[in-house]
PDB file of N, CA, C and O in Angstrom:
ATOM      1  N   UNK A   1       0.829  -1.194   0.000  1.00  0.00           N
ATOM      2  CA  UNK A   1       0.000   0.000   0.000  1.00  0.00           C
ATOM      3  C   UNK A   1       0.873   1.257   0.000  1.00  0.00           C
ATOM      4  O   UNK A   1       0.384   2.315  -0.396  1.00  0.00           O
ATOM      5  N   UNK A   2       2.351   1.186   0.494  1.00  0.00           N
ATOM      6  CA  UNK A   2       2.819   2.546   0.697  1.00  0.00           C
ATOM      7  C   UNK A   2       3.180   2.852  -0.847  1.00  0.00           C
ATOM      8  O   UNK A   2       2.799   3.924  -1.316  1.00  0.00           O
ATOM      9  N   UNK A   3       4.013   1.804  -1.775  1.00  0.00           N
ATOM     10  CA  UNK A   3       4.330   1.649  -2.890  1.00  0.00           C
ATOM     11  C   UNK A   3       3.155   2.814  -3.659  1.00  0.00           C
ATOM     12  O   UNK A   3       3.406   3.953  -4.051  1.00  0.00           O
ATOM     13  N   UNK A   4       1.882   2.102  -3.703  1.00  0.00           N
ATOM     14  CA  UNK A   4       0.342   2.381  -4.147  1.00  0.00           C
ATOM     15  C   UNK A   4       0.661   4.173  -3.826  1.00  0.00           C
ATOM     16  O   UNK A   4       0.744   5.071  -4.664  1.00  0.00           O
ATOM     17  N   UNK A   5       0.814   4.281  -2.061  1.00  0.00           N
ATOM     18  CA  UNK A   5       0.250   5.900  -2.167  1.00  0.00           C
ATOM     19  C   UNK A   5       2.050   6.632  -2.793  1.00  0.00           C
ATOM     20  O   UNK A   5       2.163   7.858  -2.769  1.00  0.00           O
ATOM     21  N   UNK A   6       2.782   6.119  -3.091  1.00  0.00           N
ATOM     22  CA  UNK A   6       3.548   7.065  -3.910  1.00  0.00           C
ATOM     23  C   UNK A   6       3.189   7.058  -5.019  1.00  0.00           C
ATOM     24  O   UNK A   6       3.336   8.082  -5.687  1.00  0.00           O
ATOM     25  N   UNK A   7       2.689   6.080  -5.498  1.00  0.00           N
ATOM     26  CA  UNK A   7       2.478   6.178  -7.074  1.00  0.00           C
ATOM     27  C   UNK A   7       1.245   7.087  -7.359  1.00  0.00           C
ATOM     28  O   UNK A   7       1.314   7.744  -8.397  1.00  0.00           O
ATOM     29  N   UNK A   8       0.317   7.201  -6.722  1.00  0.00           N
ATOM     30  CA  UNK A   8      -1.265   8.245  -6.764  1.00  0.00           C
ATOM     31  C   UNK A   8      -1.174   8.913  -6.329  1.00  0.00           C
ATOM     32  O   UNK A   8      -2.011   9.773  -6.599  1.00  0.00           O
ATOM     33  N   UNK A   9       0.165   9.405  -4.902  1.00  0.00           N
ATOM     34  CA  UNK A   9       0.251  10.699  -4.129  1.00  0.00           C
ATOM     35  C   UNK A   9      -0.445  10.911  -2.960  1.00  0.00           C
ATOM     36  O   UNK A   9      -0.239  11.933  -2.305  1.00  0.00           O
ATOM     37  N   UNK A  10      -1.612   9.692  -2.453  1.00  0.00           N
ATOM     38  CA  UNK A  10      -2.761  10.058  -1.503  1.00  0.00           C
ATOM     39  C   UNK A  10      -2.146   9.442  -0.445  1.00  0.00           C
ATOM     40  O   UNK A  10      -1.262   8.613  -0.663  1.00  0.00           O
ATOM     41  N   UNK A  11      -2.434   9.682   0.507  1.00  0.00           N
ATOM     42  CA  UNK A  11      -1.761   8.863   2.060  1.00  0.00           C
ATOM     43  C   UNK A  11      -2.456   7.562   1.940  1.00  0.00           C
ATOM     44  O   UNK A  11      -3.477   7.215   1.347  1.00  0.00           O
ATOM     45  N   UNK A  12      -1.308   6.742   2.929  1.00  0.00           N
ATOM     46  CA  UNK A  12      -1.679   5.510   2.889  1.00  0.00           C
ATOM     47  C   UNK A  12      -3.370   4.916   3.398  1.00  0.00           C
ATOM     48  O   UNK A  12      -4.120   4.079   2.896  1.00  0.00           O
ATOM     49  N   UNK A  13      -3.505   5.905   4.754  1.00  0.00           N
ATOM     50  CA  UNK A  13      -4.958   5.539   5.421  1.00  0.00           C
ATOM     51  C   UNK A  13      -5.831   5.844   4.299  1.00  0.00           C
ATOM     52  O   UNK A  13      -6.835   5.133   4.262  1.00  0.00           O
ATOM     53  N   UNK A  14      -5.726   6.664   3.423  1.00  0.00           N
ATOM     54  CA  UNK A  14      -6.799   6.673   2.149  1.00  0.00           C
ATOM     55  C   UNK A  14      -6.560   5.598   0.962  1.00  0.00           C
ATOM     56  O   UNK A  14      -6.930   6.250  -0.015  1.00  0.00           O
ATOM     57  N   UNK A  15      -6.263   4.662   0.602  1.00  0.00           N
ATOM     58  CA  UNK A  15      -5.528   3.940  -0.494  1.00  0.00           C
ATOM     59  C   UNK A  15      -6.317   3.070   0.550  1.00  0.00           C
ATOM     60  O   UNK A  15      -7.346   2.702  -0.016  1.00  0.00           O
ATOM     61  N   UNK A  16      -6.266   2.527   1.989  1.00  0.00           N
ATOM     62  CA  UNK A  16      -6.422   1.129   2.426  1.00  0.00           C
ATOM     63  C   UNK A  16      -7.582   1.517   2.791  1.00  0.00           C
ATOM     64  O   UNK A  16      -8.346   0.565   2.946  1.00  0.00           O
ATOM     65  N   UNK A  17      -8.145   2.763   3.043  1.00  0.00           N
ATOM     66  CA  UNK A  17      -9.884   2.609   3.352  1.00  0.00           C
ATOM     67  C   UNK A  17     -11.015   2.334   2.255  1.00  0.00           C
ATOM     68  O   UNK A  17     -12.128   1.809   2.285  1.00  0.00           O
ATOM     69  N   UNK A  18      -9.713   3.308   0.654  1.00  0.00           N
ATOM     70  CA  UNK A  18     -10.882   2.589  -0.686  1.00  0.00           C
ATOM     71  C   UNK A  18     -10.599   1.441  -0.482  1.00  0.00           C
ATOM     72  O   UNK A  18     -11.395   0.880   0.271  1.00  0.00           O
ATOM     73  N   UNK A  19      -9.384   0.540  -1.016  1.00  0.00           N
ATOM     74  CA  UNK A  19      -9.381  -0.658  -1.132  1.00  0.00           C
ATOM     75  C   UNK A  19     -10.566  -1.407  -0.318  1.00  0.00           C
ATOM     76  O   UNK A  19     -11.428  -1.990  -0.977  1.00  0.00           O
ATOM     77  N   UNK A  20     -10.644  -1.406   1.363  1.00  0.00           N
ATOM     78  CA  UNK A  20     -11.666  -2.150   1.902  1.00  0.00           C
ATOM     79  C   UNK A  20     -13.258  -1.859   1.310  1.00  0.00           C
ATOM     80  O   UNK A  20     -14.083  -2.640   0.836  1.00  0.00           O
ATOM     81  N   UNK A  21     -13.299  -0.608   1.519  1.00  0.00           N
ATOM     82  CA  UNK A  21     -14.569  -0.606   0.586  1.00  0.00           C
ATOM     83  C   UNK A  21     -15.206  -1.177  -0.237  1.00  0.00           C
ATOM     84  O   UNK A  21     -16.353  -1.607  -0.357  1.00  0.00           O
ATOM     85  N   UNK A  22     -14.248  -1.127  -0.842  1.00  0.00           N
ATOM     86  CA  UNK A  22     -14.727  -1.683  -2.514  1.00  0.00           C
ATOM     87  C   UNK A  22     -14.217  -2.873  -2.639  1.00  0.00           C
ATOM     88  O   UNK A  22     -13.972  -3.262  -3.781  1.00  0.00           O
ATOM     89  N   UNK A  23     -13.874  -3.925  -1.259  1.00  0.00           N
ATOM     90  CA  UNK A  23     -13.493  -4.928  -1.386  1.00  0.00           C
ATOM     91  C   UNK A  23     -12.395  -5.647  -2.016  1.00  0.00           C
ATOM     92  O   UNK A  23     -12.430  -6.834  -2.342  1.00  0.00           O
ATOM     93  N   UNK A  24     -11.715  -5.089  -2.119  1.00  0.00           N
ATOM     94  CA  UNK A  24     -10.458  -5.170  -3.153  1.00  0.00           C
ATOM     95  C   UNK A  24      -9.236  -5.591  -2.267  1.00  0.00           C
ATOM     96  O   UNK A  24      -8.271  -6.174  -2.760  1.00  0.00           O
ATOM     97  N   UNK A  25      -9.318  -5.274  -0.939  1.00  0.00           N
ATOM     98  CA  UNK A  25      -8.269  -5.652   0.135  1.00  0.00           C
ATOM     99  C   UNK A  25      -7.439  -7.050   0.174  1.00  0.00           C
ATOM    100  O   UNK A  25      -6.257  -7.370   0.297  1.00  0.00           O
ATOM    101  N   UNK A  26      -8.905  -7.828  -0.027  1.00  0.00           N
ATOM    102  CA  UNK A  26      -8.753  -9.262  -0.563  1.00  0.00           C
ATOM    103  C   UNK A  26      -8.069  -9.622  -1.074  1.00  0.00           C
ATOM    104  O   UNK A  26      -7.186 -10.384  -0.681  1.00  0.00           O
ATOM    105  N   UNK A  27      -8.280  -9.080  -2.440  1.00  0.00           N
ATOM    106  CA  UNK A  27      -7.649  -9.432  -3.393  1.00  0.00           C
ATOM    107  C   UNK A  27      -6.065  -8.935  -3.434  1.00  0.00           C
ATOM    108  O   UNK A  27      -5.332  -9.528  -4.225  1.00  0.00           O
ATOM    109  N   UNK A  28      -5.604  -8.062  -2.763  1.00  0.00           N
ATOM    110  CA  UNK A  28      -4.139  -7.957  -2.668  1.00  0.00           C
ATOM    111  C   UNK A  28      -3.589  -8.631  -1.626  1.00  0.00           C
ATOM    112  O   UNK A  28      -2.363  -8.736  -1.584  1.00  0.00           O
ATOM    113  N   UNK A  29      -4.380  -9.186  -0.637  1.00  0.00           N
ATOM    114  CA  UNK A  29      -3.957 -10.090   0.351  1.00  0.00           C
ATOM    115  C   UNK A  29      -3.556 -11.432  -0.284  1.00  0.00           C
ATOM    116  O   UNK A  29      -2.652 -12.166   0.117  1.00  0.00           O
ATOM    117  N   UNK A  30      -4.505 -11.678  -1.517  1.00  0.00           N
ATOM    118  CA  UNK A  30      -4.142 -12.646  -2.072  1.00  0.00           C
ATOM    119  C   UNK A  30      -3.001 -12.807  -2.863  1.00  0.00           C
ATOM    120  O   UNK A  30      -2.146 -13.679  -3.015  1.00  0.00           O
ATOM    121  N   UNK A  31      -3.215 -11.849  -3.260  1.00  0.00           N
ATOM    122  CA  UNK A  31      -1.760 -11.586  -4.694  1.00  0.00           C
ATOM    123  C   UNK A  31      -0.430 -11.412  -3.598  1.00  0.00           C
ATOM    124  O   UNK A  31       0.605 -11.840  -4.108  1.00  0.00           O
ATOM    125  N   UNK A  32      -0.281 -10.971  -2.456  1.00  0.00           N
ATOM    126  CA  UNK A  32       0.363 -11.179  -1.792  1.00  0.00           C
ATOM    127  C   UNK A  32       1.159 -12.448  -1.236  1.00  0.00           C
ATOM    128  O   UNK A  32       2.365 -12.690  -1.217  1.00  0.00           O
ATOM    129  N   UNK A  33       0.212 -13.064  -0.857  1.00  0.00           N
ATOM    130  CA  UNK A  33       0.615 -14.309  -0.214  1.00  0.00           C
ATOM    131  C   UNK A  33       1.105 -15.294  -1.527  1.00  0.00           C
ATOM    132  O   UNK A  33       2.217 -15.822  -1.494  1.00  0.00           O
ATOM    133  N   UNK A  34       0.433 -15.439  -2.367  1.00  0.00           N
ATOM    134  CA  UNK A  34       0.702 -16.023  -3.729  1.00  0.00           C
ATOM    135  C   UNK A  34       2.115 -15.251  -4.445  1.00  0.00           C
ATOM    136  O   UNK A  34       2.853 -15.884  -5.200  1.00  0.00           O
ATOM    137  N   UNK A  35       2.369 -13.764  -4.078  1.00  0.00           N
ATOM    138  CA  UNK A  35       4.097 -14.037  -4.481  1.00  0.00           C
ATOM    139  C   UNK A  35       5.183 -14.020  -3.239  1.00  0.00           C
ATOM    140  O   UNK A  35       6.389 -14.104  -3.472  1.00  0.00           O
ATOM    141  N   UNK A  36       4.778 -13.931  -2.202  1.00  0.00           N
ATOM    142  CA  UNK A  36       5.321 -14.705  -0.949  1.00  0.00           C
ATOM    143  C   UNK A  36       5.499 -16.282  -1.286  1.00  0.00           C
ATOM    144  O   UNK A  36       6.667 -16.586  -1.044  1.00  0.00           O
ATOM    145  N   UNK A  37       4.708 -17.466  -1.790  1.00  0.00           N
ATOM    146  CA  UNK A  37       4.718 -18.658  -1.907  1.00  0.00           C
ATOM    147  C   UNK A  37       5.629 -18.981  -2.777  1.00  0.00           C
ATOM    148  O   UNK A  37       6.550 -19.773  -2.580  1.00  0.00           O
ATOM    149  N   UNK A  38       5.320 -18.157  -4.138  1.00  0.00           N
ATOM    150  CA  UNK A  38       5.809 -18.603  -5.321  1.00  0.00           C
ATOM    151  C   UNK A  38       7.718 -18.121  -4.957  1.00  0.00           C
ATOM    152  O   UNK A  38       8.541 -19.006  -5.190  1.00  0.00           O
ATOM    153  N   UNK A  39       7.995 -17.390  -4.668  1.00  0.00           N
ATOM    154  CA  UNK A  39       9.704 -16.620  -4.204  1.00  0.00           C
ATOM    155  C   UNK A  39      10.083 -17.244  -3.034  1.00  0.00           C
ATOM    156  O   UNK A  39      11.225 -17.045  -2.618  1.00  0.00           O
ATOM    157  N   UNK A  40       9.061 -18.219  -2.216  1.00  0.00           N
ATOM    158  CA  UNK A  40      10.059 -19.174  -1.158  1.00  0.00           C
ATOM    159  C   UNK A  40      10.258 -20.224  -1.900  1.00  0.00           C
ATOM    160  O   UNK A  40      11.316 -20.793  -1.630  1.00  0.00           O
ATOM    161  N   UNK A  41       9.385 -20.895  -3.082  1.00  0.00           N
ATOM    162  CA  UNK A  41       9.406 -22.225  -3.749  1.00  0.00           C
ATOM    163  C   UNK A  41      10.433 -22.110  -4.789  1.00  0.00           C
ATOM    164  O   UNK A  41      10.935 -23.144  -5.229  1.00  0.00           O
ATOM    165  N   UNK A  42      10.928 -20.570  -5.380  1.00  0.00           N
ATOM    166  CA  UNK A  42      11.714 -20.578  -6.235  1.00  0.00           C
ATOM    167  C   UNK A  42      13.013 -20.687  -5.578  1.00  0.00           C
ATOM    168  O   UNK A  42      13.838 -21.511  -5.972  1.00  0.00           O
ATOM    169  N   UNK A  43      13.301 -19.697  -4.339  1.00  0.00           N
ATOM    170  CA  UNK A  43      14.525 -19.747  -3.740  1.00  0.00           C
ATOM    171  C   UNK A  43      15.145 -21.225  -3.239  1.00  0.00           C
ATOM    172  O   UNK A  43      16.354 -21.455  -3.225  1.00  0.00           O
ATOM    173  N   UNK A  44      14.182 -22.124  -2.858  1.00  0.00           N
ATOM    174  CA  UNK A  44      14.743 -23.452  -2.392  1.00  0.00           C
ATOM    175  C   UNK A  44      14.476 -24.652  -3.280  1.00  0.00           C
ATOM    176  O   UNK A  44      14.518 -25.845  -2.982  1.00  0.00           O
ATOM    177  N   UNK A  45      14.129 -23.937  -4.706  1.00  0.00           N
ATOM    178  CA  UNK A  45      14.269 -24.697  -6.019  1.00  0.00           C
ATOM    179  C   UNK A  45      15.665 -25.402  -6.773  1.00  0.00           C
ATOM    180  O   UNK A  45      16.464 -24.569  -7.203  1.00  0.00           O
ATOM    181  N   UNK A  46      15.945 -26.515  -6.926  1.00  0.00           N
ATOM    182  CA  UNK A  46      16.982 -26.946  -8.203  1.00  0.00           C
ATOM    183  C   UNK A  46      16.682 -26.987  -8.987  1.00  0.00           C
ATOM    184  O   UNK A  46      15.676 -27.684  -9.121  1.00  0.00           O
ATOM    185  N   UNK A  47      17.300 -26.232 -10.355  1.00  0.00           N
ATOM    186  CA  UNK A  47      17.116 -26.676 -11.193  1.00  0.00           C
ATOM    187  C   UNK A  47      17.859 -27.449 -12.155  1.00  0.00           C
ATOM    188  O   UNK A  47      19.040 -27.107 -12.212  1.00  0.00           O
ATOM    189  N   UNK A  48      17.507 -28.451 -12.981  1.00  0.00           N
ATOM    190  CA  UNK A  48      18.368 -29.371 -13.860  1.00  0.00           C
ATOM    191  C   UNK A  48      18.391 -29.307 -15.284  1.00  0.00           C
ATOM    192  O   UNK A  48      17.301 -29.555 -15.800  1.00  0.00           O
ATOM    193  N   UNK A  49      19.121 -29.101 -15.894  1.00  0.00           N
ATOM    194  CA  UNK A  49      19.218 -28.864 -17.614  1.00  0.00           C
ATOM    195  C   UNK A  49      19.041 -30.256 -18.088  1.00  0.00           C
ATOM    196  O   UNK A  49      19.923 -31.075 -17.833  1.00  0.00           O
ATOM    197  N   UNK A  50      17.900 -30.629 -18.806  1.00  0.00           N
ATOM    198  CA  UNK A  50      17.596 -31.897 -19.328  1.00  0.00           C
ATOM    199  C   UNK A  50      18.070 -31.768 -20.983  1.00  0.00           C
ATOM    200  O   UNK A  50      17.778 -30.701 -21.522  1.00  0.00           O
ATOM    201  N   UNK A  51      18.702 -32.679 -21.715  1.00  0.00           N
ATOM    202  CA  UNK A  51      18.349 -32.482 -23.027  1.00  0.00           C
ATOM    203  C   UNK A  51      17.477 -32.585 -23.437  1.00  0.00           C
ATOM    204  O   UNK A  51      16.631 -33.281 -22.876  1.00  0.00           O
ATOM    205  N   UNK A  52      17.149 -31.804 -24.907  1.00  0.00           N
ATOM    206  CA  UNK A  52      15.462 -32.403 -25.326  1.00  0.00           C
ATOM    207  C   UNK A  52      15.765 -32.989 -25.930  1.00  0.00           C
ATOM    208  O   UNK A  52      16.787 -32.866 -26.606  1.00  0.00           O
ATOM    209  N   UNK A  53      14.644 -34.286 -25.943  1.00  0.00           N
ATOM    210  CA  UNK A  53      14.157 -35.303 -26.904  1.00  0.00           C
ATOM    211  C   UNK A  53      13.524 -35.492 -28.086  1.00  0.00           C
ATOM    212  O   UNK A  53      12.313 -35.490 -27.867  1.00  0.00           O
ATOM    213  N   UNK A  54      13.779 -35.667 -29.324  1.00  0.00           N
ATOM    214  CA  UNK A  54      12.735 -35.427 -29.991  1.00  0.00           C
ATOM    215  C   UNK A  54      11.499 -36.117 -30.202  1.00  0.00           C
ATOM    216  O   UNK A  54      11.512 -37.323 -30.448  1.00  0.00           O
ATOM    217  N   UNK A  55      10.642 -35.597 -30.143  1.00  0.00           N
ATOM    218  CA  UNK A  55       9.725 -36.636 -29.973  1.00  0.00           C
ATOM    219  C   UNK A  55       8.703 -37.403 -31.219  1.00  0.00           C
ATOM    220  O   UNK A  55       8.226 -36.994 -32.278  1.00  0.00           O
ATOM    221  N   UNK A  56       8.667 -38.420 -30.645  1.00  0.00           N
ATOM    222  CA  UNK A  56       8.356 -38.983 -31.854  1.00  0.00           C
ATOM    223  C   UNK A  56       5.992 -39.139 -31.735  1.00  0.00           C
ATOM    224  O   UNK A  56       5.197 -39.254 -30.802  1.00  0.00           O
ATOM    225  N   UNK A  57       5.879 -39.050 -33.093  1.00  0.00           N
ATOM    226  CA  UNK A  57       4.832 -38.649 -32.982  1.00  0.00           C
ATOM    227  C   UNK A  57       4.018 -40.385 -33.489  1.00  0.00           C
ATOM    228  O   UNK A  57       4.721 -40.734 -34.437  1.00  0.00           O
ATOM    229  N   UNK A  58       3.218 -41.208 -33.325  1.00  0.00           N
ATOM    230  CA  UNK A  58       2.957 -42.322 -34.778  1.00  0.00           C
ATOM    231  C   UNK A  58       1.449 -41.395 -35.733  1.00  0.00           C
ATOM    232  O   UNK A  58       0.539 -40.675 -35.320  1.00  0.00           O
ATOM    233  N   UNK A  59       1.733 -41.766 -36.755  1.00  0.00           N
ATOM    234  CA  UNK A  59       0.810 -41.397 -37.308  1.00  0.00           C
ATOM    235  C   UNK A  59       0.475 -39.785 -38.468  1.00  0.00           C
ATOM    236  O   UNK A  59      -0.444 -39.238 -39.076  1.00  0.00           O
ATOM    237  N   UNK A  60       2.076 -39.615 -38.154  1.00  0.00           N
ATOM    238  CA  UNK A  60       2.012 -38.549 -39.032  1.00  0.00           C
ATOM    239  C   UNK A  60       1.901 -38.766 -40.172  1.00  0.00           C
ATOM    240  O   UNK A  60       2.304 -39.795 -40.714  1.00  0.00           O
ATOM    241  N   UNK A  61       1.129 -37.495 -40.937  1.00  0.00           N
ATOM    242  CA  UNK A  61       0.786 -37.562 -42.626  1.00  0.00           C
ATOM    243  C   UNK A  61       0.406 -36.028 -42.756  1.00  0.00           C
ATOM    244  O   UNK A  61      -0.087 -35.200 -41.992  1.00  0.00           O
ATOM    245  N   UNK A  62       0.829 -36.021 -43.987  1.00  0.00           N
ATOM    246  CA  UNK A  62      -0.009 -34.660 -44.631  1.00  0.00           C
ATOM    247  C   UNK A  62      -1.397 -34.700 -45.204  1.00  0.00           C
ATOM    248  O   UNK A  62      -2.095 -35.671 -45.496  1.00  0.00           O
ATOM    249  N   UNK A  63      -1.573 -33.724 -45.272  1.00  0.00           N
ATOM    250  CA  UNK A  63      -3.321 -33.722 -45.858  1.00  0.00           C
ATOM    251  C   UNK A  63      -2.942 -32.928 -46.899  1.00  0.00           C
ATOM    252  O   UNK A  63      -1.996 -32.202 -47.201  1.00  0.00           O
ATOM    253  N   UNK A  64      -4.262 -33.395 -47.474  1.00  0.00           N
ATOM    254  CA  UNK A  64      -4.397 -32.978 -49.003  1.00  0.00           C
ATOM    255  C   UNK A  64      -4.904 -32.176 -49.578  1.00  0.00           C
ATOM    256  O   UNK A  64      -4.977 -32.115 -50.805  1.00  0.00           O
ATOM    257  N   UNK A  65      -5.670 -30.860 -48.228  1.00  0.00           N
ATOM    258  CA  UNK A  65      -6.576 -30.414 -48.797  1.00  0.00           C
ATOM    259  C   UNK A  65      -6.194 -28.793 -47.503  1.00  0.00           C
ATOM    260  O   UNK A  65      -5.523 -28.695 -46.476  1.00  0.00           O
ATOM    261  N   UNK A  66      -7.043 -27.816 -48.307  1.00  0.00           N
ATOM    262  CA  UNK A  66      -6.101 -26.434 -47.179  1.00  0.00           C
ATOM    263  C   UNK A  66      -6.755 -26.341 -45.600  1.00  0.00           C
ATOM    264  O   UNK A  66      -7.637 -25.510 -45.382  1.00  0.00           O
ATOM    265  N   UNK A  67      -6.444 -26.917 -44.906  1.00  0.00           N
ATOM    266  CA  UNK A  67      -7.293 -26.839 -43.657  1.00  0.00           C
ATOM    267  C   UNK A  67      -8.224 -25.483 -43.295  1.00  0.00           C
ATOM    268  O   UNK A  67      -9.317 -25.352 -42.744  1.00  0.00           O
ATOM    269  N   UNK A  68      -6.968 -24.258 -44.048  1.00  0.00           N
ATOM    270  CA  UNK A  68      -7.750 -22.901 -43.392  1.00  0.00           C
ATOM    271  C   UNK A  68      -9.022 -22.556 -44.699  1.00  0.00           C
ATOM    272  O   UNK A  68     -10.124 -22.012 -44.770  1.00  0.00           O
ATOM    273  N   UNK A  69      -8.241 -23.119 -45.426  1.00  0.00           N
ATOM    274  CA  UNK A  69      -9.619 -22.941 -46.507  1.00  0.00           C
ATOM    275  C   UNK A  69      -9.453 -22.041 -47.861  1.00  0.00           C
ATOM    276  O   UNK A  69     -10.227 -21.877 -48.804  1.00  0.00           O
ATOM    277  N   UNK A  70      -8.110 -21.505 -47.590  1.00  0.00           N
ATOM    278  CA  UNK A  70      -7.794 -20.090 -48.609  1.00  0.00           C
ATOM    279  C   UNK A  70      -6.552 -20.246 -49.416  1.00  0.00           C
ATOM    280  O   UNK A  70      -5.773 -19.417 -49.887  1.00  0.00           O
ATOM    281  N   UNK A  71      -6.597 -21.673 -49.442  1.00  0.00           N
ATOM    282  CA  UNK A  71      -5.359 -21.845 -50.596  1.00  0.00           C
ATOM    283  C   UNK A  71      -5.852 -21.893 -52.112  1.00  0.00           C
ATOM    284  O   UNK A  71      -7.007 -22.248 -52.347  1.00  0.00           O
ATOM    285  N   UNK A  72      -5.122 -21.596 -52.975  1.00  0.00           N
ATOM    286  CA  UNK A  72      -5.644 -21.808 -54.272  1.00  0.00           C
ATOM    287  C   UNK A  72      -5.914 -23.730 -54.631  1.00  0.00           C
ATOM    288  O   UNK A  72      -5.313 -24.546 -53.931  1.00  0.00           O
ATOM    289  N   UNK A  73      -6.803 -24.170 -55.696  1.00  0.00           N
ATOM    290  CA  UNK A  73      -6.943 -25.190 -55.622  1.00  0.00           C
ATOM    291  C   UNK A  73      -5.782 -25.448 -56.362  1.00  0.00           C
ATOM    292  O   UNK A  73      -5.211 -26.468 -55.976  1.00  0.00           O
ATOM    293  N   UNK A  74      -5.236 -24.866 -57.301  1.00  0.00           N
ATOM    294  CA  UNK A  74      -3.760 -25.380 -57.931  1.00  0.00           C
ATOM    295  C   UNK A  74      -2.566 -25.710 -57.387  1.00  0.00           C
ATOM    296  O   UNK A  74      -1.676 -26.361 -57.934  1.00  0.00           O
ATOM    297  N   UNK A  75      -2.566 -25.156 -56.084  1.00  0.00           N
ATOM    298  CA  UNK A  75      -1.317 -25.559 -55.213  1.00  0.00           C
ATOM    299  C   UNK A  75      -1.372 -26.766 -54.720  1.00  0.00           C
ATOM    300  O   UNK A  75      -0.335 -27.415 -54.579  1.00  0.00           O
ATOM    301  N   UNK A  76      -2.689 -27.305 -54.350  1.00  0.00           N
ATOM    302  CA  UNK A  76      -3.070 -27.825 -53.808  1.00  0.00           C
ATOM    303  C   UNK A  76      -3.483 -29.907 -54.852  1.00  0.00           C
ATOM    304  O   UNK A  76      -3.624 -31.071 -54.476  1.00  0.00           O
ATOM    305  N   UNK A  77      -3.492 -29.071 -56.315  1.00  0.00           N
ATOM    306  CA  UNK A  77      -3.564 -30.311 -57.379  1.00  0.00           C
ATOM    307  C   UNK A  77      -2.021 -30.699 -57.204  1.00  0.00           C
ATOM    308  O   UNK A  77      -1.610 -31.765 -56.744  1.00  0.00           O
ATOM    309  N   UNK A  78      -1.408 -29.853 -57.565  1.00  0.00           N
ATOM    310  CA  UNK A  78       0.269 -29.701 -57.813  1.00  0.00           C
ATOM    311  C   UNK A  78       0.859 -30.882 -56.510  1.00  0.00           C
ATOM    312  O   UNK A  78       1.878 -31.560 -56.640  1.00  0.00           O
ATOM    313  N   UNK A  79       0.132 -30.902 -55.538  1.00  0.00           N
ATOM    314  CA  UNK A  79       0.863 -31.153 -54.500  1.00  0.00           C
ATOM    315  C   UNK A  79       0.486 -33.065 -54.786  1.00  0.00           C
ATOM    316  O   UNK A  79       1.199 -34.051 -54.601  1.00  0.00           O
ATOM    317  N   UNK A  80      -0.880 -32.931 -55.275  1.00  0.00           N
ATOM    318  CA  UNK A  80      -1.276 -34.520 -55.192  1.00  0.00           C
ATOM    319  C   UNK A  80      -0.542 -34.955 -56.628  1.00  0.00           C
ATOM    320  O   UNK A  80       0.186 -35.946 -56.569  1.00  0.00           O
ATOM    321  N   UNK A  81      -0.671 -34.357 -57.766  1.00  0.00           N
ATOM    322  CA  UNK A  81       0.251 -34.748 -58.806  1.00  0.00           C
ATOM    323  C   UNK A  81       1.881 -35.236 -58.422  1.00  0.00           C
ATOM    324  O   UNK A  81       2.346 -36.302 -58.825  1.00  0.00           O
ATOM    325  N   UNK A  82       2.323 -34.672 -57.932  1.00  0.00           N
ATOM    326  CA  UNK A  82       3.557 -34.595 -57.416  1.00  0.00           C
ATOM    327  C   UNK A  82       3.898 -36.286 -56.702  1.00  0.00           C
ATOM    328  O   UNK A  82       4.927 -36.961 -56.717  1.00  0.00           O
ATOM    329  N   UNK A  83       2.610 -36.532 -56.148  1.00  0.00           N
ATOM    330  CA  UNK A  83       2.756 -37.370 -55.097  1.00  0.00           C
ATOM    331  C   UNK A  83       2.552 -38.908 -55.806  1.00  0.00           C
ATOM    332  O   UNK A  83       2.978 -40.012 -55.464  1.00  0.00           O
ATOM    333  N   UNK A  84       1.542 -38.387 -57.176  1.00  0.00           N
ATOM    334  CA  UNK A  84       1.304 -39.535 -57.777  1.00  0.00           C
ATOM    335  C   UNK A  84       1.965 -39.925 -58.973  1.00  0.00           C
ATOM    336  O   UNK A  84       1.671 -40.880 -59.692  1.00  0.00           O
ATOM    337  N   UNK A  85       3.190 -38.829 -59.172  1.00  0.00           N
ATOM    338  CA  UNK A  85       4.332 -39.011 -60.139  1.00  0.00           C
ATOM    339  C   UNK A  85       5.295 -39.906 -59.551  1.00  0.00           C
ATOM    340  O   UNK A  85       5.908 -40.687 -60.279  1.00  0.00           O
ATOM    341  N   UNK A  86       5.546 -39.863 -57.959  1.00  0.00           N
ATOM    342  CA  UNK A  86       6.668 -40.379 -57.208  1.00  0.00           C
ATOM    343  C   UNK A  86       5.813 -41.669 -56.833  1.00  0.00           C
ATOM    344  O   UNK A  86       6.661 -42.352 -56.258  1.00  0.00           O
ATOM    345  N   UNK A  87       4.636 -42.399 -56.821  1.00  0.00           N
ATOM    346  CA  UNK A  87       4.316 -43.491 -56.582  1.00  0.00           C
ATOM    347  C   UNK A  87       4.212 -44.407 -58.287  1.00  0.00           C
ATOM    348  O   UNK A  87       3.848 -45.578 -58.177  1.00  0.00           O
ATOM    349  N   UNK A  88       4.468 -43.982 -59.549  1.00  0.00           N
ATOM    350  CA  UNK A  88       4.851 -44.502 -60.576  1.00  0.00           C
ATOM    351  C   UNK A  88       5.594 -44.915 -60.816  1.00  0.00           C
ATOM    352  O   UNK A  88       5.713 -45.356 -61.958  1.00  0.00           O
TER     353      UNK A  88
END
């Protein structure tokens, strides 16, 4: 809250009497405690550099047709021609 009344200029007892008002107190009590939690869990955190894996997917294939819908249909012949030149 003191942060709050430098930044708006109003004293602190005014900043924490809107806040209760208007119910909002809460909600910085919360946001509070939640980066209190999160900065003790980080400080007594390890962390480990894993390599990545690549991952393997089954079942991949292309499609044949423009999913979004706005391809020309010629790009789209070109691509199955192509496919049925290399299975000849």
């Amino acid at each position: 809250m003191l942060m709050m009344s430098f930044q708006s200029g109003e004293p602190v007892r005014r900043i924490r009497a809107r806040l209760v008002k208007s119910g909002m107190i809460e909600n910085l009590q919360a946001q509070l405690r939640e980066r209190k939690a999160v900065d003790f869990i980080l400080e007594r955190a390890s962390f480990v550099d894993v390599p990545r894996q690549p991952q393997k997917l089954p079942g991949q294939a292309s499609a044949r047709f423009a999913i979004c819908g706005n391809m020309d249909s010629s790009l789209i012949d070109d691509t199955s021609a192509d496919s049925d030149a290399e299975s000849v």
